[in-house]
N, CA, C and O atoms as CSV, one atom per row, in Angstrom:
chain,resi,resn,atom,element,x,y,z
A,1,UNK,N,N,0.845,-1.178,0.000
A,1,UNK,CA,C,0.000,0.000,0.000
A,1,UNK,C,C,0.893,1.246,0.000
A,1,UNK,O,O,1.882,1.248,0.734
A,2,UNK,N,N,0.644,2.194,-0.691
A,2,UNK,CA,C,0.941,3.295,-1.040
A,2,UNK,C,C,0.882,4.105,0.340
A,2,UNK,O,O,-0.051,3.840,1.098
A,3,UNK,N,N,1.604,4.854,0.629
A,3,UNK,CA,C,1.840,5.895,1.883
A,3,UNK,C,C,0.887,7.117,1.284
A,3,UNK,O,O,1.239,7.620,0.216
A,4,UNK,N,N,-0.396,7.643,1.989
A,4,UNK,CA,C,-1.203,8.917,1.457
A,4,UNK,C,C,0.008,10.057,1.915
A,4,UNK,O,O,0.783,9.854,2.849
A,5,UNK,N,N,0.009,11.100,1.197
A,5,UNK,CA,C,0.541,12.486,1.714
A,5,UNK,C,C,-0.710,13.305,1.770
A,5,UNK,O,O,-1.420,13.288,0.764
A,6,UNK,N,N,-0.976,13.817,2.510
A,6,UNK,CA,C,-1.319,15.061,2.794
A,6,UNK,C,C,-0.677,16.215,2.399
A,6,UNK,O,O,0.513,16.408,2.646
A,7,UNK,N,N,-1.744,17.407,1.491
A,7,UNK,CA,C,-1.292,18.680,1.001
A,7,UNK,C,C,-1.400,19.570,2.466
A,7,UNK,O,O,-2.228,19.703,3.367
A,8,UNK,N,N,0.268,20.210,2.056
A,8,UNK,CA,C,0.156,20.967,3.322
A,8,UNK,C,C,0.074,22.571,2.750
A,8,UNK,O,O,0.683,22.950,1.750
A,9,UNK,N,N,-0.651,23.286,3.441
A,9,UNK,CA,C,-0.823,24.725,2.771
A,9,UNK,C,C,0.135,25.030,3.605
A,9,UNK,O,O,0.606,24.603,4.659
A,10,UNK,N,N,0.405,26.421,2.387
A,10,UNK,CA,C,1.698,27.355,2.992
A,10,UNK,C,C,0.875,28.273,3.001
A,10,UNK,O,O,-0.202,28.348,2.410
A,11,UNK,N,N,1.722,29.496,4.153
A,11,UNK,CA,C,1.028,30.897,4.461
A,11,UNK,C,C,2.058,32.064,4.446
A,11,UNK,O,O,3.099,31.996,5.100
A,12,UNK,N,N,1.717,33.188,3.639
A,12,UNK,CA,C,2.569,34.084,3.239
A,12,UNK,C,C,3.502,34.378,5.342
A,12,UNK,O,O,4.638,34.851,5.336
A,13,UNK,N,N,3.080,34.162,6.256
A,13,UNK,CA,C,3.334,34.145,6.988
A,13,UNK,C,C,3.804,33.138,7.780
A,13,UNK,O,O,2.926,32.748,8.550
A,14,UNK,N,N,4.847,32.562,7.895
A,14,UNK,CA,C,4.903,31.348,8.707
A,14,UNK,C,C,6.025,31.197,9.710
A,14,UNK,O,O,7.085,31.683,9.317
A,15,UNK,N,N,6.057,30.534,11.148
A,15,UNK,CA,C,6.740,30.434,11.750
A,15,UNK,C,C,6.728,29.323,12.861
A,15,UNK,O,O,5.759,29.010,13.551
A,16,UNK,N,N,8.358,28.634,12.912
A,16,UNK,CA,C,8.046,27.603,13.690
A,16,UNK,C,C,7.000,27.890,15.087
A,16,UNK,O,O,6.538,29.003,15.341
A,17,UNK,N,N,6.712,26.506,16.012
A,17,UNK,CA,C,6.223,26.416,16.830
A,17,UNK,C,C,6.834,27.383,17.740
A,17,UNK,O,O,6.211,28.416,17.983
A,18,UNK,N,N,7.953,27.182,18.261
A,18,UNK,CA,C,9.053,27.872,18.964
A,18,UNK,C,C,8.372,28.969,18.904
A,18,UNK,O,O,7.649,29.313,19.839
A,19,UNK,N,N,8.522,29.772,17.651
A,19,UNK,CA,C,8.932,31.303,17.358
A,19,UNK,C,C,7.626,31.675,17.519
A,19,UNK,O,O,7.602,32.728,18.157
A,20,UNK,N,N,5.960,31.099,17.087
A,20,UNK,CA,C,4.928,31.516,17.726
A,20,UNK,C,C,4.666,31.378,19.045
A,20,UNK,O,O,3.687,31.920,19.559
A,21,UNK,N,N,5.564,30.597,19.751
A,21,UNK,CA,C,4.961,30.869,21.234
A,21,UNK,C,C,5.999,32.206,21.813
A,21,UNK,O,O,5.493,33.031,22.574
A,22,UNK,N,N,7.188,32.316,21.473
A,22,UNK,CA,C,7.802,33.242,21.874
A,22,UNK,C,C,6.614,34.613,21.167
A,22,UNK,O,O,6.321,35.287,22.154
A,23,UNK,N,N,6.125,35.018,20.320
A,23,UNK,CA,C,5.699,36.060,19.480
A,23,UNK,C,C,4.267,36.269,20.503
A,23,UNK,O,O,3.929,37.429,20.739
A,24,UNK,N,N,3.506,35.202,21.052
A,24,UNK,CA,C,2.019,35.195,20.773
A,24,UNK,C,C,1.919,35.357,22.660
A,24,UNK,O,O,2.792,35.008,23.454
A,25,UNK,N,N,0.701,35.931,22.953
A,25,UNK,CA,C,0.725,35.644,24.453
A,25,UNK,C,C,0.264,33.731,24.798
A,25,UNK,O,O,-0.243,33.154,23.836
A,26,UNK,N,N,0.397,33.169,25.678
A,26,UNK,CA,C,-0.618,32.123,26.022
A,26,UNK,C,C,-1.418,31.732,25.633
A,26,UNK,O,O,-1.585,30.571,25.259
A,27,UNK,N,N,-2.354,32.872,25.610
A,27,UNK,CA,C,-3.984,32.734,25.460
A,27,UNK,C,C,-4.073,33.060,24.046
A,27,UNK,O,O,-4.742,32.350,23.296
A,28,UNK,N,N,-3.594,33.843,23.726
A,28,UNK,CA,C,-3.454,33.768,21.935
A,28,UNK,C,C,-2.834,32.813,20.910
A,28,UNK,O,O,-3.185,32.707,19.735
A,29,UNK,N,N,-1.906,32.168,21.497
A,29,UNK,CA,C,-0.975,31.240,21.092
A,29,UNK,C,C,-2.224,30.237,21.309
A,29,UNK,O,O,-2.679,29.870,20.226
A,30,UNK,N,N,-2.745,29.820,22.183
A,30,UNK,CA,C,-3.596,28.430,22.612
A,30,UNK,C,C,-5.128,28.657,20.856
A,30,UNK,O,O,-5.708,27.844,20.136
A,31,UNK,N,N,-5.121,29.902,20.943
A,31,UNK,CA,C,-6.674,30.145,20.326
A,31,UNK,C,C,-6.269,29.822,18.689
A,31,UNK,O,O,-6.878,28.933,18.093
A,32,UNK,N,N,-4.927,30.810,17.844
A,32,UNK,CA,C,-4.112,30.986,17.112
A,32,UNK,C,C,-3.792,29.394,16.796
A,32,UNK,O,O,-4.669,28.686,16.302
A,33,UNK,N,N,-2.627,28.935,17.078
A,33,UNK,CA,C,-2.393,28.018,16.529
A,33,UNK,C,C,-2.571,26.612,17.372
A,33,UNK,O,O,-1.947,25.579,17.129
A,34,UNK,N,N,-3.371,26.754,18.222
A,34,UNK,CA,C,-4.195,25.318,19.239
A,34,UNK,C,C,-5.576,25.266,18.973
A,34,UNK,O,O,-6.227,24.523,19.707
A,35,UNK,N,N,-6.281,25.997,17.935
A,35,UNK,CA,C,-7.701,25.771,17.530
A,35,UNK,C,C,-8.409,25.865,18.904
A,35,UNK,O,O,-9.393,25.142,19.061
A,36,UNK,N,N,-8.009,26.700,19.944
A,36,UNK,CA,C,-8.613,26.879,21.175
A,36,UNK,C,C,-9.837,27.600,21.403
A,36,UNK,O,O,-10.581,27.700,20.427
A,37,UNK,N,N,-10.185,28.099,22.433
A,37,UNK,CA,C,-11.710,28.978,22.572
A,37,UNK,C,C,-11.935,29.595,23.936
A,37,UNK,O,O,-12.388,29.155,24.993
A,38,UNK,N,N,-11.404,30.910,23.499
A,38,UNK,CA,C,-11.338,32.063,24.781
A,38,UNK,C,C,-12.861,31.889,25.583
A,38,UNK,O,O,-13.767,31.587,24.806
A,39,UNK,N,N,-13.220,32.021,26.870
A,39,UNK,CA,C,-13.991,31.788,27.443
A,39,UNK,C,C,-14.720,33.169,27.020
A,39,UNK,O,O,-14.211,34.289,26.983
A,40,UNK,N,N,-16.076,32.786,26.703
A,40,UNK,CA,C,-17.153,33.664,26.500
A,40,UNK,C,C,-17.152,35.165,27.202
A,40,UNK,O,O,-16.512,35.119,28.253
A,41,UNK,N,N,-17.574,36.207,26.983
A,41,UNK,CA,C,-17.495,37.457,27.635
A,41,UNK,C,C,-16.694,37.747,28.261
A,41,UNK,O,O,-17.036,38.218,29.346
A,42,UNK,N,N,-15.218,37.651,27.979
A,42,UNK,CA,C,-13.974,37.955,28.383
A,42,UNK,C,C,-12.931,38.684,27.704
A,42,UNK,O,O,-11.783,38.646,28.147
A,43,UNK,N,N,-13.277,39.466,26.480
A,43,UNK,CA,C,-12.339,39.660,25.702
A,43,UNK,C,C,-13.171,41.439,26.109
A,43,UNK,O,O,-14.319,41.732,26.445
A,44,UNK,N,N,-12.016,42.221,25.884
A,44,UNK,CA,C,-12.673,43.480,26.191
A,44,UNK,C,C,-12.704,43.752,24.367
A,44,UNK,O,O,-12.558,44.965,24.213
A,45,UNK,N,N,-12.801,43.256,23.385
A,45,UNK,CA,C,-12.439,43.676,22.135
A,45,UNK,C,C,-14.095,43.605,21.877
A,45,UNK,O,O,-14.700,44.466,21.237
A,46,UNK,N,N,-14.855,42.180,22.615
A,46,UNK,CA,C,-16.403,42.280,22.424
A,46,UNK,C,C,-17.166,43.653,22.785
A,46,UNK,O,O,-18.324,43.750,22.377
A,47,UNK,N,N,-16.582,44.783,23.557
A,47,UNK,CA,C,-17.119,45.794,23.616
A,47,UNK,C,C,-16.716,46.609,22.794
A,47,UNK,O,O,-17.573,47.441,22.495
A,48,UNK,N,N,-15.594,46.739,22.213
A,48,UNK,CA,C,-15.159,47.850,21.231
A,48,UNK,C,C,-16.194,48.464,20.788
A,48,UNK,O,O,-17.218,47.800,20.627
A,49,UNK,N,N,-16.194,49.984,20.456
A,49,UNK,CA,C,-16.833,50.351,19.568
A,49,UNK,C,C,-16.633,51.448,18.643
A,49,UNK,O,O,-17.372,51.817,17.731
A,50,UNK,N,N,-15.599,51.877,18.994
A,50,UNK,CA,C,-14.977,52.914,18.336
A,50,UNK,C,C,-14.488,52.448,16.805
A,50,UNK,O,O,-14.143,51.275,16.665
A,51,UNK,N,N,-14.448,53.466,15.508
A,51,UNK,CA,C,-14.111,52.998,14.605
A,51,UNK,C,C,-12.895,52.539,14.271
A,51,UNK,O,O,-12.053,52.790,15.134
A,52,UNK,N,N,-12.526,52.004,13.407
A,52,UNK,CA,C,-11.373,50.736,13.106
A,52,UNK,C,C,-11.330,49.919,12.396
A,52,UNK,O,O,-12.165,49.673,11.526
A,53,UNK,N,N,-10.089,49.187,12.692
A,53,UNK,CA,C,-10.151,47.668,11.871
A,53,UNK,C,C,-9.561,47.250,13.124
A,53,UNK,O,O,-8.901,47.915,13.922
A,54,UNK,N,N,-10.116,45.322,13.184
A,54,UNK,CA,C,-9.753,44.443,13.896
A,54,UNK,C,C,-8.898,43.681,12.599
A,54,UNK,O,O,-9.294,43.200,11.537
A,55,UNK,N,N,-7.062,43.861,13.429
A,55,UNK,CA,C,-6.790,42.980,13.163
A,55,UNK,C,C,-6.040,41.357,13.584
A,55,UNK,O,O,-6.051,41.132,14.794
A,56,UNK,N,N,-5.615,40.611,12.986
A,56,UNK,CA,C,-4.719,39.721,13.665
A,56,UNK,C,C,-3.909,39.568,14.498
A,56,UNK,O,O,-2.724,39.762,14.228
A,57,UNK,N,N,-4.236,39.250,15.518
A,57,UNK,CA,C,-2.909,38.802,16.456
A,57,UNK,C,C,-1.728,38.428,16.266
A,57,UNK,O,O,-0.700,38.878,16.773
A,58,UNK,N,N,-1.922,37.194,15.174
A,58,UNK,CA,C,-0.390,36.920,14.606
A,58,UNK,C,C,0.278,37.214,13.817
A,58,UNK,O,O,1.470,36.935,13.944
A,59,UNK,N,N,-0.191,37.921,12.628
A,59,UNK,CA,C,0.388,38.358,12.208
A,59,UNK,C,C,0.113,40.059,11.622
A,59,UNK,O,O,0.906,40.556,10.822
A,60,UNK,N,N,-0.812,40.649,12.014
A,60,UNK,CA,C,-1.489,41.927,11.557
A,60,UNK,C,C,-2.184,42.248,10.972
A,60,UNK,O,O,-2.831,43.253,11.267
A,61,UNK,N,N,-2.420,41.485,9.738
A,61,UNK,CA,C,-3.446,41.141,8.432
A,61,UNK,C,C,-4.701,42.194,9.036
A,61,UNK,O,O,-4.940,42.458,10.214
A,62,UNK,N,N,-5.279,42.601,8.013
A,62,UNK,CA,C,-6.607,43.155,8.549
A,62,UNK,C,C,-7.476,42.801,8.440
A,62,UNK,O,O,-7.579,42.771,7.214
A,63,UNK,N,N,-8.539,42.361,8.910
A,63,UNK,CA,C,-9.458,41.354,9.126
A,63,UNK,C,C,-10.846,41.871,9.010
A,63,UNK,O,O,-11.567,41.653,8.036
A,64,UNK,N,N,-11.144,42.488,9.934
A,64,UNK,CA,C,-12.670,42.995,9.843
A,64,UNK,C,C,-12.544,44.379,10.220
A,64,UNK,O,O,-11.719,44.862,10.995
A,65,UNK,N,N,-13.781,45.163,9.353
A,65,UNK,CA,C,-13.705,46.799,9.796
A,65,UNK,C,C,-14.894,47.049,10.677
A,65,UNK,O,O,-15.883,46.330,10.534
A,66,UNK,N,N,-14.886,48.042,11.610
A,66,UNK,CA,C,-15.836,48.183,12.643
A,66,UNK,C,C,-17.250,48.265,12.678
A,66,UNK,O,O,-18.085,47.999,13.542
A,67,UNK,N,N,-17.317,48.758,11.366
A,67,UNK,CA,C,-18.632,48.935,10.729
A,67,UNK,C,C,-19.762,47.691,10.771
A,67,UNK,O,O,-20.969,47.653,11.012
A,68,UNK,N,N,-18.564,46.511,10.346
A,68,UNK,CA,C,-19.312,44.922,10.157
A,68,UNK,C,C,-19.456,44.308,11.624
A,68,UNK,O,O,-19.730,43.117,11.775
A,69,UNK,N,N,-19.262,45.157,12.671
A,69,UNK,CA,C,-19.358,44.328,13.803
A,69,UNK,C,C,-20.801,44.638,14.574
A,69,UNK,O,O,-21.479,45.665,14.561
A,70,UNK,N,N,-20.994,43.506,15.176
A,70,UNK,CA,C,-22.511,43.813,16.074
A,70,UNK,C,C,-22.399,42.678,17.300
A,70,UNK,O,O,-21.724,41.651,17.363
A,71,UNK,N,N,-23.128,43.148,18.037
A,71,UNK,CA,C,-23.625,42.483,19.320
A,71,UNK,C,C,-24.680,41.315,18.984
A,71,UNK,O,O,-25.834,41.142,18.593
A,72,UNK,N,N,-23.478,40.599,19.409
A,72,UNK,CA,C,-24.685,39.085,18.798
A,72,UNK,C,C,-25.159,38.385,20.040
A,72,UNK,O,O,-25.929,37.433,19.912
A,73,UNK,N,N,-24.684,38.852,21.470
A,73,UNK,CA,C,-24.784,37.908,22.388
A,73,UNK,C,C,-24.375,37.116,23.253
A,73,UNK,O,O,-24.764,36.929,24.406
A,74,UNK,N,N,-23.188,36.423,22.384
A,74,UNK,CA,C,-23.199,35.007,22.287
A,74,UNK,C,C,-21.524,35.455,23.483
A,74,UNK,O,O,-21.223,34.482,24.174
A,75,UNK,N,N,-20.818,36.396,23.649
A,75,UNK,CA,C,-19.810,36.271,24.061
A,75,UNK,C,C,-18.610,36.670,23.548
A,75,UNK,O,O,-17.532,36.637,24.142
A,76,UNK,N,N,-18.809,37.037,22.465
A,76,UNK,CA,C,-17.639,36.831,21.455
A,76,UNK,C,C,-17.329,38.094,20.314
A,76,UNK,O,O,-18.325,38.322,19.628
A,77,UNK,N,N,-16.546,38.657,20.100
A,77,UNK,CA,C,-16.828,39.763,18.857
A,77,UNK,C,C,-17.026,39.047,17.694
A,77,UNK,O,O,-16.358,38.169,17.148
A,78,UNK,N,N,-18.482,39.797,17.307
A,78,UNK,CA,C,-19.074,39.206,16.162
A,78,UNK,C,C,-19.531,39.950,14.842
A,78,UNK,O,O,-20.545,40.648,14.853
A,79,UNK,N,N,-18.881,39.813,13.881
A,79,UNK,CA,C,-19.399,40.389,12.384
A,79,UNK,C,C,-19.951,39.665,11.435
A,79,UNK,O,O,-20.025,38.436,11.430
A,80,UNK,N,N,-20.541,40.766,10.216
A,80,UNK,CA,C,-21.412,40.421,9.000
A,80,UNK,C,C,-20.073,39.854,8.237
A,80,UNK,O,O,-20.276,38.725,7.791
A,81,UNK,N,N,-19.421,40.104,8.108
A,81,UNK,CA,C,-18.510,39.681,7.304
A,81,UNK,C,C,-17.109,40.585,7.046
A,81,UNK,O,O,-17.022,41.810,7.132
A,82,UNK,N,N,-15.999,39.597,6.692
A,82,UNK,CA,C,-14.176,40.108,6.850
A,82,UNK,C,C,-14.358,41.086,5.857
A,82,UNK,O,O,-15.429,41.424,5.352
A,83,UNK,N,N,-12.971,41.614,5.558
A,83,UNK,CA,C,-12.585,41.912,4.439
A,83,UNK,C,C,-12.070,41.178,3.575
A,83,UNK,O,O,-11.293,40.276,3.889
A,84,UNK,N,N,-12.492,41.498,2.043
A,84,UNK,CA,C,-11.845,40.153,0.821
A,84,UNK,C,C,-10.949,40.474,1.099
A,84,UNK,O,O,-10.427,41.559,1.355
A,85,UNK,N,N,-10.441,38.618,1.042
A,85,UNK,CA,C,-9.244,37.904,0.492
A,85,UNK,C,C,-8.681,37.810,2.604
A,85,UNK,O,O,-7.668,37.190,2.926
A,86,UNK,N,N,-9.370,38.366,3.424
A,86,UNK,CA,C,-8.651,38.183,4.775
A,86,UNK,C,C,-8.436,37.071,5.374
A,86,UNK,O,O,-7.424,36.861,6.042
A,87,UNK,N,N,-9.635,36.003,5.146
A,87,UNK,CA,C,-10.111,35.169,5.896
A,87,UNK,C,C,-10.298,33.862,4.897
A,87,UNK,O,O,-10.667,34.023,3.734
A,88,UNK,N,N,-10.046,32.703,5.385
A,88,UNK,CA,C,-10.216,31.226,4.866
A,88,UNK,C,C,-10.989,30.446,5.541
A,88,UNK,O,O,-10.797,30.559,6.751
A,89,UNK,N,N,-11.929,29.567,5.204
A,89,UNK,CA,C,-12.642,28.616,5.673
A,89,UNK,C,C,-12.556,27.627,5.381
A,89,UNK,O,O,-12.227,27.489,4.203
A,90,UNK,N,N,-12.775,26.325,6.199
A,90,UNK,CA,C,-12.722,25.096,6.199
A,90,UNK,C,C,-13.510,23.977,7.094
A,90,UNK,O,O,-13.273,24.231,8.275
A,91,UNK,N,N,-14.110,23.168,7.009
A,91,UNK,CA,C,-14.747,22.472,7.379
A,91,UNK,C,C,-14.153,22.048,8.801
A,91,UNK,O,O,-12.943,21.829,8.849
A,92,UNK,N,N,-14.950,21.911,10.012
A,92,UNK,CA,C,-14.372,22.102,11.363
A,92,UNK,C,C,-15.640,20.559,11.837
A,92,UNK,O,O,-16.825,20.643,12.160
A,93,UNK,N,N,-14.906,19.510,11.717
A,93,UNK,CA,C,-16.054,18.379,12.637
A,93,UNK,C,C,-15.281,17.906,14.176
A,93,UNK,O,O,-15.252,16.681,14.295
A,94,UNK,N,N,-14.643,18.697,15.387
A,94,UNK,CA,C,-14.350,18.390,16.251
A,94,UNK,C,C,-15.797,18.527,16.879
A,94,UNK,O,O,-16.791,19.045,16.370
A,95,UNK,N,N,-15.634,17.832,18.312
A,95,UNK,CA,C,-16.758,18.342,18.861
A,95,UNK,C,C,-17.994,17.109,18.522
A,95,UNK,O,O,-19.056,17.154,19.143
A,96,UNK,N,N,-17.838,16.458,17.898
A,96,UNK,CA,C,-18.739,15.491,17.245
A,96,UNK,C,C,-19.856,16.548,15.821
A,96,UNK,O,O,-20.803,15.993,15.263
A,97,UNK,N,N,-19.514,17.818,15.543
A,97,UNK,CA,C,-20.579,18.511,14.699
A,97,UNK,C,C,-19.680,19.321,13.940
A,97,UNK,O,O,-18.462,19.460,14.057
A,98,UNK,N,N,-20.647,19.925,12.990
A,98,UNK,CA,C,-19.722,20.056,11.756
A,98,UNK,C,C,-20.159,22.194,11.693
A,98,UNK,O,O,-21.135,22.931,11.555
A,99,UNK,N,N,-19.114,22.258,11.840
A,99,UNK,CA,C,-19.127,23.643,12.054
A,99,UNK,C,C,-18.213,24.477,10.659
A,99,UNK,O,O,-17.850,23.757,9.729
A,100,UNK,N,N,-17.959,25.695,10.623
A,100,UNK,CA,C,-16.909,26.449,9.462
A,100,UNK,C,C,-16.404,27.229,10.325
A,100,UNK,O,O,-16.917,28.170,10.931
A,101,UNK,N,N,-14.721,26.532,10.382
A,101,UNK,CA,C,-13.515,27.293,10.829
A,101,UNK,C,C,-13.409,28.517,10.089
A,101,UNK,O,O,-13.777,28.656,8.923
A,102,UNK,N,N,-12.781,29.582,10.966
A,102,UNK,CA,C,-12.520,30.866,10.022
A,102,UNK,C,C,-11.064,31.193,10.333
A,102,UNK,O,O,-10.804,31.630,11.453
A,103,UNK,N,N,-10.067,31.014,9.415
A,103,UNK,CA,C,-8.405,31.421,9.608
A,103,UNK,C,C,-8.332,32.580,8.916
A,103,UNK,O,O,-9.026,33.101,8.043
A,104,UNK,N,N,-6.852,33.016,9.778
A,104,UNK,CA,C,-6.663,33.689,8.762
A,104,UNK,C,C,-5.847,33.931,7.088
A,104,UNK,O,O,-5.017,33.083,6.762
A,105,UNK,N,N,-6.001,34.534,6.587
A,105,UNK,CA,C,-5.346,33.917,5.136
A,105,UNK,C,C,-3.976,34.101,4.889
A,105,UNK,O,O,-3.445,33.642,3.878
A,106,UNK,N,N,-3.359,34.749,5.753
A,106,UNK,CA,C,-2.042,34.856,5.726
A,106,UNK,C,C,-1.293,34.621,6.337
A,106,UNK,O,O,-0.135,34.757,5.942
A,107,UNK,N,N,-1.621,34.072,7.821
A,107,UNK,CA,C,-0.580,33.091,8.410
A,107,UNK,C,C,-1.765,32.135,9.146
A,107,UNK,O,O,-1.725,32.308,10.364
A,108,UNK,N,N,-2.445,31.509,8.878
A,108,UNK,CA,C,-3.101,30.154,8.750
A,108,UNK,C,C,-3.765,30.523,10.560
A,108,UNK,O,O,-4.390,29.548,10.976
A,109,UNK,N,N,-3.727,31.327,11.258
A,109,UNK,CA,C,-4.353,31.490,12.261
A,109,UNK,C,C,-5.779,31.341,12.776
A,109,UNK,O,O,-6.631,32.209,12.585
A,110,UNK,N,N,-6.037,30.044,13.530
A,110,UNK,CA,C,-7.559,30.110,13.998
A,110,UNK,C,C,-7.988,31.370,14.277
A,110,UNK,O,O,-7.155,32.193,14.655
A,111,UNK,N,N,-9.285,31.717,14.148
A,111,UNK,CA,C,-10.172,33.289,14.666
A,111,UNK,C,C,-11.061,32.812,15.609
A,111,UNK,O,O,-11.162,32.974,16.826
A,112,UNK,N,N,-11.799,32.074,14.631
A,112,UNK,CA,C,-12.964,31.325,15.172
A,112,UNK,C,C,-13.843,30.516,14.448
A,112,UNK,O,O,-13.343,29.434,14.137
A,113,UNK,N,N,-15.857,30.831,13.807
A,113,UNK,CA,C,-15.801,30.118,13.607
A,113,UNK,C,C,-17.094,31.293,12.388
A,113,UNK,O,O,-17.177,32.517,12.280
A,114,UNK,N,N,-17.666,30.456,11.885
A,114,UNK,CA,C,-18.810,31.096,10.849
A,114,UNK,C,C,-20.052,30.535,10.923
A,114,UNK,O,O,-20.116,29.365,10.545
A,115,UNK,N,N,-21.232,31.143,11.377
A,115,UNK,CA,C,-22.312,30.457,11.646
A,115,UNK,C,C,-23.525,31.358,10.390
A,115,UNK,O,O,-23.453,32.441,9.809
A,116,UNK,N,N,-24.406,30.411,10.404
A,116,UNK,CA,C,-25.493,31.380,9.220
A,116,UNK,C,C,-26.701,32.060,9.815
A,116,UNK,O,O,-27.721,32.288,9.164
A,117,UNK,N,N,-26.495,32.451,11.400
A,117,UNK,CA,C,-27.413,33.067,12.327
A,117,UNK,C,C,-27.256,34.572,12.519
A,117,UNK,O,O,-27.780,35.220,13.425
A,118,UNK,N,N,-26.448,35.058,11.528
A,118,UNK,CA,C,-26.301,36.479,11.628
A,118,UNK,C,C,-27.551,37.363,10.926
A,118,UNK,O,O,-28.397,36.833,10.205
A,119,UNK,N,N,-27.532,38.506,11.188
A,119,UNK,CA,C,-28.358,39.537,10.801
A,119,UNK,C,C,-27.909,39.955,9.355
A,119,UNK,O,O,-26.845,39.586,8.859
A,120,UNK,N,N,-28.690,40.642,8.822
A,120,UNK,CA,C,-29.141,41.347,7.079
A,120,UNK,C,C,-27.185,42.181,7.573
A,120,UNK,O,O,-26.484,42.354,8.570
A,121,UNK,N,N,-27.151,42.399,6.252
A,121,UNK,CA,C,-27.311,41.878,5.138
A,121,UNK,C,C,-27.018,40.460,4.338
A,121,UNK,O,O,-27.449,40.054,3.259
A,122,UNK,N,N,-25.987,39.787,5.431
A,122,UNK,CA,C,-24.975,38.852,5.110
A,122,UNK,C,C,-26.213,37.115,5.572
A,122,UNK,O,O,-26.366,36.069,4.940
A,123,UNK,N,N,-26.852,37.623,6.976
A,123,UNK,CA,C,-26.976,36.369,7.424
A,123,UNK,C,C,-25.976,35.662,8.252
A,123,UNK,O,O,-26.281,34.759,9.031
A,124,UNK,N,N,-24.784,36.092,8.065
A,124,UNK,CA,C,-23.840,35.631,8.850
A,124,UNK,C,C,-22.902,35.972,9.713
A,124,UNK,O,O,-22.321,37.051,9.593
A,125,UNK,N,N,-22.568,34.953,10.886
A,125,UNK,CA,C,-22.169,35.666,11.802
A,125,UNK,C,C,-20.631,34.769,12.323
A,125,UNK,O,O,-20.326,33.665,12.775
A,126,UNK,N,N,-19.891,36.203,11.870
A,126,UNK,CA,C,-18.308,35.487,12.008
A,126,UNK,C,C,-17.870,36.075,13.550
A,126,UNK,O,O,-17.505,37.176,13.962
A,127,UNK,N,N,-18.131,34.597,14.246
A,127,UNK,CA,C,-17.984,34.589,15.828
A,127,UNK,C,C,-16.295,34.380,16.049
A,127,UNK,O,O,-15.795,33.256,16.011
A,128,UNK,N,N,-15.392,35.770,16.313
A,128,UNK,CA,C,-14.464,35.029,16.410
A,128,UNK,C,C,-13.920,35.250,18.118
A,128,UNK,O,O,-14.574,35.794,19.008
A,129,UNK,N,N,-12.683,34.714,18.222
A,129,UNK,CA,C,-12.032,34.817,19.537
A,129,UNK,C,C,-11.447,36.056,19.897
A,129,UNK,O,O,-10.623,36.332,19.024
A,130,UNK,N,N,-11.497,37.239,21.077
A,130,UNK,CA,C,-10.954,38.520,21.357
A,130,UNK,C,C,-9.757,37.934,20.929
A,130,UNK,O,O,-9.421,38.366,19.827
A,131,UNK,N,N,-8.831,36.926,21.506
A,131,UNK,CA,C,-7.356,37.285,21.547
A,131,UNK,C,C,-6.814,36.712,20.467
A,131,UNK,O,O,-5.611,36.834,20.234
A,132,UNK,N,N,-7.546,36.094,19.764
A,132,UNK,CA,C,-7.267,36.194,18.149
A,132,UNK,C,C,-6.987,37.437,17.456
A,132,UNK,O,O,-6.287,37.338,16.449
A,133,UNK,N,N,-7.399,38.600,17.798
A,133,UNK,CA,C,-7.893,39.937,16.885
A,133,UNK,C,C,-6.748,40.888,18.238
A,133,UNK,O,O,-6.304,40.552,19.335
A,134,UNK,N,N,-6.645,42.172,17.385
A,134,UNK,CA,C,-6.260,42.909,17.817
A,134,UNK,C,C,-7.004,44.241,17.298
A,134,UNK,O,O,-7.452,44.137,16.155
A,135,UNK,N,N,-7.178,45.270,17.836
A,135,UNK,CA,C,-7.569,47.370,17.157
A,135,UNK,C,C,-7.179,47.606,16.915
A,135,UNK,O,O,-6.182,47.613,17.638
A,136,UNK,N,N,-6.984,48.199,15.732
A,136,UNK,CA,C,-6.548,49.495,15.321
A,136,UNK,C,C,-7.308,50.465,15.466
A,136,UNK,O,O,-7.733,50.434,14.311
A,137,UNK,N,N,-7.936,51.457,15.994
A,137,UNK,CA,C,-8.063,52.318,16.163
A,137,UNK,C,C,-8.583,53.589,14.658
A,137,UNK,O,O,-7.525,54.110,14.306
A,138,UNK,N,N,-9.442,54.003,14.025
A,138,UNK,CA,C,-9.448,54.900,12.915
A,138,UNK,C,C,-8.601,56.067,13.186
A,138,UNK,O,O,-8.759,56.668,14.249
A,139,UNK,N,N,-7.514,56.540,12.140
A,139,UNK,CA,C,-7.056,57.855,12.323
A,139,UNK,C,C,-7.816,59.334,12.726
A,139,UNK,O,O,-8.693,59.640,11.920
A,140,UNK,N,N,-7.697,59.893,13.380
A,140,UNK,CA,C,-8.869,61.458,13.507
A,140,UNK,C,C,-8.591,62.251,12.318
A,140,UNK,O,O,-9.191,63.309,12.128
């Protein structure tokens, strides 16, 4: 029998294990590249509201603009949708259920996850992790 390989994606961003735990805090490092899950209503980024972009923790990428974000509830900063080309999805069945991972597209970083319970216009609601994301802040 033939040995399967697995395709491994590359990311314009990449760095050993080592060098992301030295770069990342704990709790970002665990969420980032441990497919982890910051405990619900703990991220002060779920209150943000000032204008901006949220971006990546690991690597900066810009991810979502402030505009697309809303109060969904659930714990978590939540938007209608990224900015093109920010974000990658992939089929997520841990857990025993089949959910859509949301990375990011340039250094392969868990966010969170994509559900189809969001509000107009999109329908959808990209639930991701505070310490996944970082502010920027809009210039005055």
């Amino acid at each position: 029998m033939k040995p399967v390989h697995m395709r491994v994606k590359h990311f314009e961003v990449e760095h050993t294990d080592d060098e992301w735990k030295q770069q990342l805090a704990p709790a970002a490092y665990s969420v980032l590249r441990g497919h982890g899950t910051e405990r619900a209503f703990t991220s002060p980024l779920n209150r943000e509201k000032r204008p901006g972009t949220f971006l990546c923790a690991g690597c900066g990428q810009a991810l979502f603009e402030s505009k697309d974000k809303f109060e969904s509830g659930t714990g978590w900063p939540s938007f209608t949708q990224p900015l093109p080309g920010a974000v990658e999805t992939e089929t997520d069945t841990t857990y025993g259920t089949v959910r859509t991972e949301v990375h990011c597209a340039r250094c392969g970083g868990h966010l969170g996850h994509v559900f189809d319970d969001g509000p107009r216009p999109t329908g959808e609601r990209f639930c991701m992790n505070g310490v996944a994301l970082a502010f920027r802040p809009e210039a005055d």
